[in-house]
C-alpha positions in Angstrom: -9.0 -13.1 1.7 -11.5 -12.8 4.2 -11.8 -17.1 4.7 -8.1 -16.9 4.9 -6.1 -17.5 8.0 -4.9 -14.6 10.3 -1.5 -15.9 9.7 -2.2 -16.0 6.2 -2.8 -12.5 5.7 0.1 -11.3 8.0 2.5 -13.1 5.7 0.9 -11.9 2.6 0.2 -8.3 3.5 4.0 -8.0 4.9 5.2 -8.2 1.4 3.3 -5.7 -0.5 3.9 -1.9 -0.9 3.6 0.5 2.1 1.2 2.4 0.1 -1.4 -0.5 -0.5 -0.9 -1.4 3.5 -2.0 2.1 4.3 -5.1 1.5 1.9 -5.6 -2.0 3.3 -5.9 -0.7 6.7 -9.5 0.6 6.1 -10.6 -2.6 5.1 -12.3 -3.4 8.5 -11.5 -3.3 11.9 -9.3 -6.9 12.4 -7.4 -5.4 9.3 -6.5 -2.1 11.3 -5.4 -4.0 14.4 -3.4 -6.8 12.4 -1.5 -3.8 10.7 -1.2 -1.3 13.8 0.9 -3.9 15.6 4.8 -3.7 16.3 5.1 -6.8 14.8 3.7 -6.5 11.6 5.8 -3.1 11.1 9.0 -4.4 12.3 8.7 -7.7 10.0 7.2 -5.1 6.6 10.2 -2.8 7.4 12.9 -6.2 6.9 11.0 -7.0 4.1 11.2 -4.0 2.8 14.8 -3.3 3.0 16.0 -4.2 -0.7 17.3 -2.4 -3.6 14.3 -2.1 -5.7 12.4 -0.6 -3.1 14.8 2.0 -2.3 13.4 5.9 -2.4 15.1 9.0 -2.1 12.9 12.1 -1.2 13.7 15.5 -2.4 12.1 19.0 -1.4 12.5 22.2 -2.6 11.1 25.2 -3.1 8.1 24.6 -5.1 7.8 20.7 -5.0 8.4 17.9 -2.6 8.8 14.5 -5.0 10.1 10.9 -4.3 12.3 9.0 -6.9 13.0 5.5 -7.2 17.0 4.7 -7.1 18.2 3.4 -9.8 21.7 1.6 -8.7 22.8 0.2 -12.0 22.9 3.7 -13.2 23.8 5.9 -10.2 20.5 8.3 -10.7 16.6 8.4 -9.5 13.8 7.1 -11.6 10.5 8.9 -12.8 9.3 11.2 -9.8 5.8 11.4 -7.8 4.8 14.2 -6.1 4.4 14.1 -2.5 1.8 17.1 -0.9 3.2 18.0 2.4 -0.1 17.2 4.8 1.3 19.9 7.4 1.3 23.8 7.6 4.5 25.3 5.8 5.7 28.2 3.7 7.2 27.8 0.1 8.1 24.0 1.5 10.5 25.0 4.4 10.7 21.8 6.1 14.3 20.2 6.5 14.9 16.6 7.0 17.5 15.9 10.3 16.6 12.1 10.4 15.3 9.3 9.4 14.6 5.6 9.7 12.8 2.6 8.2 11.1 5.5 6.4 9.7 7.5 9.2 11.2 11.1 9.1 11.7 13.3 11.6 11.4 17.0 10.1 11.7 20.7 11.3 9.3 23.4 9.9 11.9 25.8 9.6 9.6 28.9 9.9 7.9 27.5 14.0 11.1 25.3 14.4 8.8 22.7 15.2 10.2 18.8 15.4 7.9 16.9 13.6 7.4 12.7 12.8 6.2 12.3 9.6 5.6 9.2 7.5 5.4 10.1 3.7 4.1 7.3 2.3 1.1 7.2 4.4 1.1 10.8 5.1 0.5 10.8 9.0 2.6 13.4 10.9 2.9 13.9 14.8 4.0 17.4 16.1 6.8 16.8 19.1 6.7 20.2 20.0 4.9 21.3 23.7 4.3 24.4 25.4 7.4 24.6 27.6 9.5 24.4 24.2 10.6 20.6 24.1 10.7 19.5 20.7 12.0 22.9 19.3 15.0 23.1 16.8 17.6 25.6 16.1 19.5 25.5 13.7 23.7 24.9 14.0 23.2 24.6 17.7 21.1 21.2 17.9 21.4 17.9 17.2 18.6 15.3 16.4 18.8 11.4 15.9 16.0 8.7 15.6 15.9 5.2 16.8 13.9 2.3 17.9 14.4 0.5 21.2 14.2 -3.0 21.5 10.3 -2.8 21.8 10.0 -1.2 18.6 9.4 2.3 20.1 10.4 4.7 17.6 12.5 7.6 19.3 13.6 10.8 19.1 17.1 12.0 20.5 17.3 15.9 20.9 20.5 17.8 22.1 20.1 21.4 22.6 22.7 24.1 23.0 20.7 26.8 24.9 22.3 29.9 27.0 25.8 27.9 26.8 25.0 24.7 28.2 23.9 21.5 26.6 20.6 19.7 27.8 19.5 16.0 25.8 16.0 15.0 25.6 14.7 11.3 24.5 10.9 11.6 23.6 9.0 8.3 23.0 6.1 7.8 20.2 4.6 5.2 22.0 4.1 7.2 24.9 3.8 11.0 23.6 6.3 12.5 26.2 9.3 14.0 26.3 12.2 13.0 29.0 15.2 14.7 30.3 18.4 12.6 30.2 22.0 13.7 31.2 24.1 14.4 28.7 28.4 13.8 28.3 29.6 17.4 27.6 33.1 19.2 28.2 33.2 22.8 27.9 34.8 23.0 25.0 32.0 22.0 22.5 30.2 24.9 23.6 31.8 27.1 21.3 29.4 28.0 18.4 32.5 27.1 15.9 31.2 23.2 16.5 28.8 21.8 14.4 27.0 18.7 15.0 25.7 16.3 12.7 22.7 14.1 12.2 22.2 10.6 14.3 23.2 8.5 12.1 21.3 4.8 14.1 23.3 1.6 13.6 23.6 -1.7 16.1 21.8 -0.1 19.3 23.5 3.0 19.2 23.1 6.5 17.5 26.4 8.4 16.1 27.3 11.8 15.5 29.6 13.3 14.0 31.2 16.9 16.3 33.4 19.2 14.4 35.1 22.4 15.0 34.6 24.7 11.7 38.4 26.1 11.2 41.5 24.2 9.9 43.3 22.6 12.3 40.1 22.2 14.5 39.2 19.4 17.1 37.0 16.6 15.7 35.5 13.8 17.6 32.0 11.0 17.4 29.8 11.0 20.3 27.8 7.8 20.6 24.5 6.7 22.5 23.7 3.8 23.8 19.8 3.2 23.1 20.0 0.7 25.9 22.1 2.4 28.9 20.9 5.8 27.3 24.9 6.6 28.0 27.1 8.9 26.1 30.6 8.7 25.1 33.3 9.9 22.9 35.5 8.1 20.0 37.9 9.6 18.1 37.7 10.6 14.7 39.9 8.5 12.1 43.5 10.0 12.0 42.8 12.0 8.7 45.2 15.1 7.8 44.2 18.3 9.7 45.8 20.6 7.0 42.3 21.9 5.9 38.6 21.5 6.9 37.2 18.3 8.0 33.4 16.4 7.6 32.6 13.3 8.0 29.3 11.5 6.7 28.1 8.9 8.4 26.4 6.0 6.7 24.7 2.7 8.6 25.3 -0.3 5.6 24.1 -3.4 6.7 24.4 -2.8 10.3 28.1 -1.8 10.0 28.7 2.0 10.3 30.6 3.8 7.4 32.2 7.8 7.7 33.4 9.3 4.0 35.8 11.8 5.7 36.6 14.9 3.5 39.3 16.9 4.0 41.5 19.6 2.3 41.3 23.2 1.3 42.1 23.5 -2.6 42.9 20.1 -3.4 40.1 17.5 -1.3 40.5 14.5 -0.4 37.9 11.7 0.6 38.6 8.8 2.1 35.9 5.5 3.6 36.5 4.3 6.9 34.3 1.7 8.4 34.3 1.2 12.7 35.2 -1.6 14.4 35.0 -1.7 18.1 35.5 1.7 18.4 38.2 1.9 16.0 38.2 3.3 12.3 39.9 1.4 9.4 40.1 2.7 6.4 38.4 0.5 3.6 38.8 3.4 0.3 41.1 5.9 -0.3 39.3 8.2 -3.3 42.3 10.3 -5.7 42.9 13.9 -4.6 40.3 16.0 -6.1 42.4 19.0 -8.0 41.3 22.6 -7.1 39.0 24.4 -9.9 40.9 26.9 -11.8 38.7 29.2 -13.4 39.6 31.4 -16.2 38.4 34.5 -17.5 
């Protein structure tokens, strides 16, 4: 390949496995600089994006492994084990986002915010001395995007000493940024919980809900662009019991699988358009558990 074209080996290289790009990257220097560019990531990412290339990844206790998804069948294929290259104990690390397969991770034993790729095992602590890129637990919230130059970005909202603070921090540039965050005082009560960013056309959604029956509910949205905040309401579901909401980005259009119930549950598929939920797929009541002795 070496006679070949520059454009040549761009196409060629954008359609193989992440894994052999990482090992083609020490091939020699041009190599390294073709496959370091925003291009050639943005364009292997859309290439990448099909069903047979699909990977879930799973950590527990005693293993971190990555399965194929099998769709046909609804279950994962043979596994491979995946060594974490950071510091951890007994595999502590939970997964709060991800995208184009670039996680970004918590060590839950530092609370460190970390970037990790798993397939070529780079990682990029976000944490800094005057605690920006720390994660608690219940009280934050964290999101990943990339802007329109392909910067891959982290959103952090933190809930410190009652008030909430929102910083952006940038992987092309290594910093951290203070932005002003939409709040009202009510989601201050530690009876909210907040769920991952969940990235779909230019903006990052998350789900805000009040942990007792009968509680408020609401999506906060930002805009990558105007780096704004905003609130839409949650579909009209029945407030009779606890409410969650999972938010899913399928092909650009953003999905929520609302639950709600006490005993007997209910899930329901709503898909948003201009700020407004329809529901697409109402799922049978599930019937409470009776267990007998």
């Amino acid at each position: 390949m070496a006679d070949l074209p520059i454009e040549t080996i761009f196409e060629i290289l954008t359609r193989v496995p992440a894994k052999v790009v990482g090992r083609s990257r020490s091939v020699c220097k041009e190599w390294y600089a073709l496959l370091s560019t925003r291009d050639f990531i943005r364009v292997h990412c859309s290439r990448s994006l099909v069903s047979s290339n699909q990977r879930v990844l799973l950590i527990d206790d005693l293993t971190c492994s990555v399965h194929p998804i099998i769709f046909q069948s609804y279950d994962y294929g043979p596994s491979s084990i995946v060594t974490l290259p950071f510091d951890h104990q007994n595999n502590d690390v939970s997964i709060l986002s991800h995208l184009n397969g670039l996680l970004c991770v918590c060590l839950n034993h530092t609370n460190e915010l970390l970037l990790w790729n798993p397939t070529t095992t780079a990682f990029k602590r976000l944490s800094t001395p005057d605690s920006l890129g720390i994660y608690i637990n219940n009280l934050d919230a964290v999101g990943l995007y990339a802007d329109d130059a392909d910067d891959y970005k982290v959103l952090h909202i933190k809930h410190r000493c009652g008030v909430y603070e929102s910083y952006v921090y940038s992987r092309e540039l290594n910093f951290w940024r203070n932005i002003p965050f939409l709040t009202r005082q009510d989601y201050l009560s530690p009876n909210f919980y907040w769920s991952p960013g969940t990235f779909c056309g230019g903006t990052l959604y998350f789900t805000l809900c009040e942990c007792w029956v009968g509680g408020t509910n609401v999506v906060i949205c930002f805009d990558i662009n105007s780096e704004q905040f905003k609130e839409i309401s949650f579909p009209p579901v029945p407030s009779t019991g606890f409410v969650q909401g999972v938010l899913v980005n399928v092909k650009n259009e953003l999905h929520m699988f609302a639950t709600t119930g006490w005993f007997e549950i209910t899930i329901d598929l709503w898909t948003l358009k201009e700020d407004y939920w329809i529901k697409v797929l109402s799922c049978p009541p599930i019937p409470p558990i009776s267990l007998s002795l």
